[in-house]
N, C-alpha and C positions, 0 to 999 in steps of 0.2 A: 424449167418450164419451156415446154418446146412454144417456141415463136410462127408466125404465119408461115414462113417459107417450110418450115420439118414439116406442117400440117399439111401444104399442097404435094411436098415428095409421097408422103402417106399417100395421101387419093390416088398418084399414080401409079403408087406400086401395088394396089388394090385393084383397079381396073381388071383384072383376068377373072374376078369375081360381079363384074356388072352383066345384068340380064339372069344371074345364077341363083338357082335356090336353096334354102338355107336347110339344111337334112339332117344337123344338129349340131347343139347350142347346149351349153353350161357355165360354169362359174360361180363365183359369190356373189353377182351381183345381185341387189334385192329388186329389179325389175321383175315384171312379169315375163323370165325368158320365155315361157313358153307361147306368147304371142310371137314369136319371131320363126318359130317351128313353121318351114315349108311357103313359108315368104319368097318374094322372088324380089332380088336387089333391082327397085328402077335403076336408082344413080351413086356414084358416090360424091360428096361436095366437099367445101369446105368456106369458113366464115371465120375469117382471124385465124383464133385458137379453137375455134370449134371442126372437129371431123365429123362428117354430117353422113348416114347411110341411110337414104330415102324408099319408101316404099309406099304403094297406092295411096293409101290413106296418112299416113304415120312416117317418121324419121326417127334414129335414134342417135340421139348428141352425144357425141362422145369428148370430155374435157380432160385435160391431161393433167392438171393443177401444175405442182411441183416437180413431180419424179413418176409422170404418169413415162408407160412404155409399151411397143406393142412388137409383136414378131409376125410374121407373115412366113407360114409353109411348115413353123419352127417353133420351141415351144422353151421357156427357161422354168429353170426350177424353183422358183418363187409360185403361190397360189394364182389362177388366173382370176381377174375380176369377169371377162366374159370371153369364150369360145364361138366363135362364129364358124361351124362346118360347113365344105360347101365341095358337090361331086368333084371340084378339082383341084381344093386344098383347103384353106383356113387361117382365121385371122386369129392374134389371138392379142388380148387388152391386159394392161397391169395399171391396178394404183391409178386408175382415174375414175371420174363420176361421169355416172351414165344415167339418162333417162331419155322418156316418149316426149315429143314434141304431134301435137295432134291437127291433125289435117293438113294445107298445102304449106309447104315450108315456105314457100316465098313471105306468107304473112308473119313469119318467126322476125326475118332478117332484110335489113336496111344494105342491100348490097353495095351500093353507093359508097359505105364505108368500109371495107374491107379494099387496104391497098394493095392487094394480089387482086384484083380481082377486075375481070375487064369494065364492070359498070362503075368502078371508083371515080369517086366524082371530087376532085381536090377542092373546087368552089364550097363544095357545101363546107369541107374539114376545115377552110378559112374562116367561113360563117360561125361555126360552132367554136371555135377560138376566139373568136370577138364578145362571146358572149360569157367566156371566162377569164376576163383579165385580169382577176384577181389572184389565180392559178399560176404555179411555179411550170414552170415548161417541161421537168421533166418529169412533173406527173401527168400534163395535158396529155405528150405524148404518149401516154402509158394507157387514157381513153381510150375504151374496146369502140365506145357510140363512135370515135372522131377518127379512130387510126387504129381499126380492128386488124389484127396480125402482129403490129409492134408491139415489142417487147425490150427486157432489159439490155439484149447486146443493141438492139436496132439505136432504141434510144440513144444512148452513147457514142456509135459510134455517129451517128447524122449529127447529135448537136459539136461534136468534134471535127466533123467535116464543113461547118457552118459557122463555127468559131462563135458560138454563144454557149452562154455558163450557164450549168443544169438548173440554177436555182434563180435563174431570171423570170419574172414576172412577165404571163403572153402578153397583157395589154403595155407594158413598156418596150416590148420588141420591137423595131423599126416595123416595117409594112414590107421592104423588102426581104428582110432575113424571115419573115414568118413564108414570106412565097418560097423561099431555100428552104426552110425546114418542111414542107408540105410537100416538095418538090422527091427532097432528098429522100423521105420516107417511104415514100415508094420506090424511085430509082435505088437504093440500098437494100431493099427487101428483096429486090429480082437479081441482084452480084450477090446475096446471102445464098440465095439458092441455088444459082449456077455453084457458085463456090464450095455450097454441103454439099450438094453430088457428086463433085470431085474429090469431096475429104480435103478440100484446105483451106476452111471454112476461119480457122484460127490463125494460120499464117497473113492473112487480111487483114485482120483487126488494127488498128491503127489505136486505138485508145482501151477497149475496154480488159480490162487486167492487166493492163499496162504499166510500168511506173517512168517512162521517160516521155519527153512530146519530143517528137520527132522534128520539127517546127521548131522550138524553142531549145532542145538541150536542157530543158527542166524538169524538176519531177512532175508526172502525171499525181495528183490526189485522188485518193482514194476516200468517200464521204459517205455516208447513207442518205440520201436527201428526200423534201417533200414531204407530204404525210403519208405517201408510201412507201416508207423509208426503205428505197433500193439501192443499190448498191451504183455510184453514178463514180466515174474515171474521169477525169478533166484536169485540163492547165489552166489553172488562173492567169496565166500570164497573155496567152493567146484567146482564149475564147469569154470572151466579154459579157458582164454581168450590167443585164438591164435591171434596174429596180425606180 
C-alpha cells in the first residue's frame, strides 16, 4: 500500500497535466467516466493515501488499497481501472478505488492531519491520542483522522527510532516519547520521500524487514500486532513496552 510520501511524488509527477483538459477517458472503472470528458484539471492534491484530481465543482479520490499502481506517459499490460487522456500525455490507474467527492474539497478533508502536509498541526495529533488510551500505539499510528500518510514501513521504523514497543498502550506512554512519536512521524515521512526519489528508500530502513537491531546485536521480531494485525519489526530488548 503506497504510504503518504509515493502519494505526494504522484501529484508531482502529474503536474505537466495541471490547468489541461481531459480529451479521453476509459477503463473499468464503474464511475460515471464520462463526467470527466473535456474537464479541465484545477489542481492535483493529495491527503495521506488519498491522490486527489480537483475540478470546479467535483474531485476524484483516487485510493490505492493494497497493490493499487499507476504509470504516467506509459501503460502495462494488466487491464486499466482508469485512462486519464490529456493533449500532452496521460495518466493511467490500476487496482484502486475510485470515486466523486462533490463540491469544495476542502470540506472532504481535515488538512491539519495529513503529516505531509504544510497545515499539519501536531497539537491536535496529541489531543487525538489522549483520547485513545486504550489503543495499542501501533495501531493509533496507523489512524488516517491522527496521522493521515503513515503507514506500515513509517510506523515501524519511528516507534524503532523512539525506542517504544508497537504494542504499548498510547495512554501508558510517558508524555515525552508521545511528543517523539508525533514529532518523528512527520520528520520520517519527509527522509521516506527524499530517500524514494532517489531509489534507496530500503537501504534506510533501520527496522522494518529486518531481523537484527543494530542497537542491541539481537533479533529484530517479527509479530502481527493490534487489531490491525500488521506486520510490526521490533526489539524487545531496546524499545520499551508501556502497558
Amino acid at each position: 500500500m503506497p504510504e503518504g510520501p509515493s502519494i505526494v511524488i504522484l501529484k508531482e509527477e502529474v503536474q505537466q497535466f495541471e490547468g489541461k483538459e481531459i480529451i479521453a477517458v476509459f477503463g473499468n472503472s464503474k464511475i460515471d467516466q464520462s463526467r470527466l470528458l473535456h474537464q479541465k484539471v484545477i489542481s492535483f492534491r493529495s491527503w495521506g493515501k488519498h491522490f486527489l484530481v480537483c475540478f470546479e465543482d467535483f474531485t476524484l479520490r483516487i485510493h490505492f488499497l493494497l497493490f493499487g499502481t499507476y504509470r504516467i506517459n506509459e501503460a502495462k499490460e494488466s487491464p486499466v481501472r482508469l485512462n486519464l487522456t490529456f493533449p500532452n500525455g496521460e495518466i493511467n490507474l490500476y487496482s484502486c478505488s475510485i470515486k466523486f467527492l462533490e463540491g469544495d474539497i476542502n470540506s472532504h478533508y481535515d488538512w491539519s492531519a495529513d503529516v505531509m502536509n504544510e497545515s499539519w498541526n501536531p497539537k491536535k495529533a496529541k489531543e487525538k491520542l489522549k483520547e485513545i488510551p486504550n489503543k495499542l500505539i501501533c495501531d493509533a499510528l496507523l489512524e488516517q483522522d491522527i496521522f493521515a500518510g503513515v503507514g506500515n514501513i513509517i510506523k515501524n521504523e519511528v516507534l524503532y527510532r523512539v525506542r517504544i514497543h508497537p504494542e504499548s498502550l498510547v495512554g501508558k506512554i510517558p508524555k515525552k516519547k508521545i511528543n517523539e512519536i508525533v514529532e518523528e512521524a512527520r520528520n520520517y515521512s519527509f527522509q521516506f520521500l527524499d530517500w524514494k526519489k532517489n531509489y534507496e528508500l530500503k537501504k534506510h530502513w533501520l527496522a522494518h524487514t529486518k531481523s537484527q537491531c543494530l542497537r542491541c546485536d539481537l533479533p529484530i521480531l517479527k509479530k502481527h500486532t493490534g487489531v490491525k494485525k500488521r506486520r510490526s519489526f521490533f526489539c524487545e530488548n531496546c524499545q520499551i513496552l508501556h502497558q
